[in-house]
N, C-alpha and C positions, 0 to 999 in steps of 0.2 A: 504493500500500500504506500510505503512511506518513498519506495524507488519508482511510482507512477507520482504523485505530489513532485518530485524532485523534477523528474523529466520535464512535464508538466509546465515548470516554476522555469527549466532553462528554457523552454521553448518561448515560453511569453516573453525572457530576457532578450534572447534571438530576435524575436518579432520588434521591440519597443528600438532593438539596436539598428535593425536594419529598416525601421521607419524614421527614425535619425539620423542615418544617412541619405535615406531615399527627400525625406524633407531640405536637410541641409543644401544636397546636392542643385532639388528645384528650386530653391530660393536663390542661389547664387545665380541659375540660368535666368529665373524670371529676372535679375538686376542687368542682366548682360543684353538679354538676345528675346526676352518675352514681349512679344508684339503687344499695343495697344490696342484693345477690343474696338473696332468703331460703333458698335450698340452696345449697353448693358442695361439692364435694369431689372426690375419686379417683376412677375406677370399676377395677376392674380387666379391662383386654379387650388378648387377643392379647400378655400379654406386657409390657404398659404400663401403667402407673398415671396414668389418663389426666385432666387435671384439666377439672372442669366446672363451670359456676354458672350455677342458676336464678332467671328473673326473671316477675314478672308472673302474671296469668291470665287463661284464655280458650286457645283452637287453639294447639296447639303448634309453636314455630316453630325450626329446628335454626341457628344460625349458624356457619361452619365460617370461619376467618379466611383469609389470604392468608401466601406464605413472609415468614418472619424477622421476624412480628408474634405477636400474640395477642388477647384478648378487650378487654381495655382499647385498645391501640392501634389496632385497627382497627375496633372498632366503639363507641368511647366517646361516638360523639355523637348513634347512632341506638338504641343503647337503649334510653335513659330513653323515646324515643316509641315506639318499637315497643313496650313492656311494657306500653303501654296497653289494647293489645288482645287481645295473644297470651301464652303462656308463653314465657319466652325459654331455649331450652335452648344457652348458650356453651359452646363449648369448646375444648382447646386441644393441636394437634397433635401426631406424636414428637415430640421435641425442644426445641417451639418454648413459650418460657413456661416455667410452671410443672409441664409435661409433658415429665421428663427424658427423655434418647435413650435408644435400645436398640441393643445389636448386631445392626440389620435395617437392610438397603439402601431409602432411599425406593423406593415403588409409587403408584401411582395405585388398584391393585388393592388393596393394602395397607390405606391409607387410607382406602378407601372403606368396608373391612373394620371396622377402629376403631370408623368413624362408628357400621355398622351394629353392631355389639355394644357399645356404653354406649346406643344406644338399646336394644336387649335389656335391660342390665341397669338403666335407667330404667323398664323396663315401658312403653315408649311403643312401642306396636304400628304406629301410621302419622304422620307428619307433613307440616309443608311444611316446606321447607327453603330457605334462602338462604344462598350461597357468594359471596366475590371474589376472583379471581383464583387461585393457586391452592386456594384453599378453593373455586371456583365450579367449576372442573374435576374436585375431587374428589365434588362436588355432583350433578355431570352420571353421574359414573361409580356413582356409589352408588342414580342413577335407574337407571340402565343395568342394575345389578347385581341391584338388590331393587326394582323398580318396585311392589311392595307397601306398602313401608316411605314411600315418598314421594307426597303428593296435590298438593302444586303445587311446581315449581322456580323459585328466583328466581337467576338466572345472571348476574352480574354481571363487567366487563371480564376475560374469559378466553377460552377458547379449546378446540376438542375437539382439536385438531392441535398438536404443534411448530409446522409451520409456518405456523398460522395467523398469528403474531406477524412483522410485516416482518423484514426481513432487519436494520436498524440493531437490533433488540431480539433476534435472534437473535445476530449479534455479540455484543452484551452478555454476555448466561449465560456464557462461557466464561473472560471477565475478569475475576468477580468473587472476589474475595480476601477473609479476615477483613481487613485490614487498612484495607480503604477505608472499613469502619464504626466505626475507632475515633473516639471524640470524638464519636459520634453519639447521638442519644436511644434510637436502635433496639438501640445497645449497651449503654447505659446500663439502660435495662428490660431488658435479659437478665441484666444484673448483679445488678437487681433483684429477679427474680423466678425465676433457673434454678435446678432442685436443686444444677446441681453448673457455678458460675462457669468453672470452670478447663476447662470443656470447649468452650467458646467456637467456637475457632480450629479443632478440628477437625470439628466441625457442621455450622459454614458452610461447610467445605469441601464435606463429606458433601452438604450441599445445595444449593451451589449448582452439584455435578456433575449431581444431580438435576434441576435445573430447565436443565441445557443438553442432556440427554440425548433427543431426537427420542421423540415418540408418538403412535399416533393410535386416539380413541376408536371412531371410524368412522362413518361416515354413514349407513351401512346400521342401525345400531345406535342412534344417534338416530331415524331415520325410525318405529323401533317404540315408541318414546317416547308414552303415552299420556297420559299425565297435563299438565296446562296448563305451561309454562315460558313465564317472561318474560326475555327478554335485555336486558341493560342492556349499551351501551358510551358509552365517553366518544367525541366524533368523533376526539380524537387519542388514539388510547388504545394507539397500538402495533400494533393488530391488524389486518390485513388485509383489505378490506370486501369482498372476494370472499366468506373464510370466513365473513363475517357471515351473508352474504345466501347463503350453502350452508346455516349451520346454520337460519337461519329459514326459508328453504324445503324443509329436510327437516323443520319440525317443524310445514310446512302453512300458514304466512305466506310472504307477496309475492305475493299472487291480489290478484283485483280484488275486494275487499269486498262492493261495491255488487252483483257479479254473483253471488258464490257466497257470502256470508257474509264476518262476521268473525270468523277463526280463534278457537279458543280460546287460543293462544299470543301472545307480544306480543314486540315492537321497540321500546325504548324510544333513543334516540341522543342523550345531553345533549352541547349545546352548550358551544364555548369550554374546556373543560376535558379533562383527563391522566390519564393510566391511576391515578397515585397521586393524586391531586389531585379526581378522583371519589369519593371517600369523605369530603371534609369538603365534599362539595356536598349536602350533608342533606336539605335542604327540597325541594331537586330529586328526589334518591330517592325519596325517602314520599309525591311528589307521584304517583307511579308505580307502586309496591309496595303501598302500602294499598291502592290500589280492587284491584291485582291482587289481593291475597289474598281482602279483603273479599267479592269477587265469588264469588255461590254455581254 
């Protein structure tokens, strides 16, 4: 018992250390080389005042972040290139950012909700969209939901399942505490940028019961999945390579190529690197996402 506690107790250290670099790293890029949005603001949808900023032109591309980040932290190093080619529509979840909380329990259904009305109220009829972690599960559920609204999915280190995440990452969720983020950059940018500071401590509670709380989008439910998705995992990414190769072979990859085609959907698996630690592997991304999108 006391050598699961311990594993447990490193994994979270692992995770809070490589969100401190992954943070550190996009604050240094947003000072350098992070474009300035030419729209941002509020939208009003479901109850939220949801904060958004627009980048770029060309195909519109929806970025949905991962928990207890927002649009600078977790994607400050792949904007400035991805607005070369597309619209970049960021934004930024309940709670997290500059998107204060509400009295609503996290959803996946929820969320996915949000996404789709500020596209509503953007006027933006269809897009492609790209999510990490849980921004890429609520990604997956807003294809699931409005397969209209979405023409390609870019799904990066997540999951359709609770238990797609091993059991060491499962452990986690239940341990985690505001307390273990004090001192951290990921606290310091919510001091930064929350409407309201002082709600910190009961947020993170709020959500990190959300993210230990078991669900499943269902297999049955991808398999109708029409539209091209590309999956991105890191090899050590936390997640289970069962559920990998379940959700790419319900979305018509793992055939033989050569004998039946190559799917419209894609597998991409970067080496050497961690579920946090895949978001400042940049060059590796875009080496994978560009031809995915570009491709008509």
């Amino acid at each position: 018992m006391k050598t699961k506690v311990y594993l447990s107790t490193f994994f979270l250290l692992l995770f809070v250390f490589n969100a401190l670099l992954n943070t550190t790293t996009a604050q240094e890029t947003k000072s350098t080389t992070l474009a300035t949005p030419k729209t941002s603001g509020y939208a009003p949808v479901n109850g939220l005042k949801m904060y958004y900023e627009i980048y770029g032109e060309g195909k519109p591309l929806v970025l949905i972040h991962g928990s207890y980040m927002g649009i600078d932290l977790n994607y400050g190093q792949l904007i400035p290139e991805l607005l070369k080619n597309h619209t970049l529509i960021a934004l930024e979840l309940q709670g997290h950012a500059r998107t204060a909380d509400i009295d609503r329990d996290y959803s996946f259904d929820a969320m996915a909700e949000d996404v789709a009305a500020l596209l509503k109220y953007l006027n933006i009829n269809s897009t492609d969209v790209l999510g990490y972690s849980l921004g890429a599960t609520i990604a997956l559920n807003l294809t699931i939901k409005h397969p209209e609204l979405v023409n390609k999915l870019v799904f990066i280190s997540s999951v359709y399942k609770y238990e797609g995440w091993i059991p060491a990452v499962r452990n986690l969720f239940p341990m985690i505490k505001p307390e273990f983020f004090e001192h951290t950059p990921l606290k310091t940018e919510y001091d930064r940028l929350a409407p309201d500071t002082a709600h910190w401590k009961p947020w993170v509670i709020k959500l990190a019961k959300f993210d230990a709380t078991p669900f499943d989008l269902g297999i049955e439910q991808i398999k109708k999945i029409n539209c091209p998705v590309l999956i991105i995992k890191a090899d050590n990414d936390g997640i289970d390579l069962d559920e990998i190769n379940e959700m790419y072979t319900a979305l018509g990859g793992g055939i033989s190529g050569d004998m039946a085609g190559i799917p419209k959907s894609q597998l991409a698996i970067i080496p050497g690197t961690s579920h946090v630690a895949l978001m400042m592997a940049t060059a590796s991304l875009l080496n994978v996402i560009n031809p995915f999108l570009q491709k008509l």
